[in-house]
C-alpha positions in Angstrom: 1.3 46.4 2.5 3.1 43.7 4.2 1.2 40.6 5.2 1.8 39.0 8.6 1.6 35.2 8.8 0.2 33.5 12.0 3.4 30.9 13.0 0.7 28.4 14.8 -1.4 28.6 11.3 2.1 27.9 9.2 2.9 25.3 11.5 -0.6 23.9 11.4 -0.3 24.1 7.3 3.3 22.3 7.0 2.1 19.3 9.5 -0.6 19.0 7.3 1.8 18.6 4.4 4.0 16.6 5.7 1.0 13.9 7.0 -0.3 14.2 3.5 3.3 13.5 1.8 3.7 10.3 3.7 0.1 9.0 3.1 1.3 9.6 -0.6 4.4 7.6 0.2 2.4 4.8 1.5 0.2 4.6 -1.4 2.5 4.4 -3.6 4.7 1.7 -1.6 1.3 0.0 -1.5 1.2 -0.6 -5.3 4.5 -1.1 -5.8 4.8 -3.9 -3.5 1.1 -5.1 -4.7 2.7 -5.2 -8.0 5.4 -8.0 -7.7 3.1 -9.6 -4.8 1.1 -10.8 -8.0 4.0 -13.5 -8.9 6.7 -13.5 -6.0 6.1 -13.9 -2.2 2.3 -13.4 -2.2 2.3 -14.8 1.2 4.4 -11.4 2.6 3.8 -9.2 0.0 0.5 -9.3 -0.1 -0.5 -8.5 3.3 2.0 -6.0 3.6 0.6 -3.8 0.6 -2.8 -3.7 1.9 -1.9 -2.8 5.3 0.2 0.0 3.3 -2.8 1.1 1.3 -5.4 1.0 4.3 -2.8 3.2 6.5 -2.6 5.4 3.4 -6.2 5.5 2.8 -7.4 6.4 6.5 -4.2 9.1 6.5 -6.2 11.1 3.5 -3.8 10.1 0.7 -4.0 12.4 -2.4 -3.2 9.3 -4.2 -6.6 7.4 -3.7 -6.6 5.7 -6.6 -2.6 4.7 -6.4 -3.6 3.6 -2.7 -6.8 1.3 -4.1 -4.9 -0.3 -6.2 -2.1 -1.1 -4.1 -5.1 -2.8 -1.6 -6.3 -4.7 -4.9 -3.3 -5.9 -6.3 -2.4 -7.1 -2.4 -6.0 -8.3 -2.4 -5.6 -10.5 -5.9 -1.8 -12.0 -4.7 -3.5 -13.8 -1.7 -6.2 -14.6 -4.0 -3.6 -16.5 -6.4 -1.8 -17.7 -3.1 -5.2 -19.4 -2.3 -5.7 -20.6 -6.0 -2.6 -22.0 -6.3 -2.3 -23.4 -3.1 -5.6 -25.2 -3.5 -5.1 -26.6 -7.0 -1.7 -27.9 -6.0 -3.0 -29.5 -2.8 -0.8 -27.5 -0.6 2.6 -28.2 -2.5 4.0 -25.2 -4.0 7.6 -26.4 -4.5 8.1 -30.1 -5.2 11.4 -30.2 -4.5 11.6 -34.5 -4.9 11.3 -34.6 -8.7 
């Protein structure tokens, strides 16, 4: 008994894969951008790993909760961007002393 496999379905099947795969790719770019955005270049970081974890989110990642914790660790560095930025009165380098 041989089995015969629809090409459109196999097709259909791999694309799906292959969407999947990069939502997991996003994810985890997501948190491992979140990750340093915590201490270095919140400012670009930040933005840039939740943006990563939405795409991977709406995509269907299999990696949902690698993906929500990229968009919270993103979340938290512009938190301590606004922390920091506000208890320093808007100098983050002071570069004179």
């Amino acid at each position: 008994m041989s089995t015969v496999t629809n090409p459109a379905v196999s097709n259909r099947r791999d694309a799906n894969r292959q969407r999947t795969a990069e939502a997991d790719n996003l994810a985890i770019a997501s948190f491992l951008l979140g990750l340093p955005g915590l201490l270095l270049f919140n400012i670009v970081l930040g933005p840039i790993a939740i943006t990563l974890a939405t795409l991977a989110l709406v995509r269907g990642t299999s990696r949902r909760g690698r993906a929500f914790l990229g968009l919270a660790l993103g979340i938290a560095s512009l938190a301590i961007l606004a922390v920091t930025t506000a208890t320093s009165h808007g100098v983050l380098i002071d570069i004179s002393s």
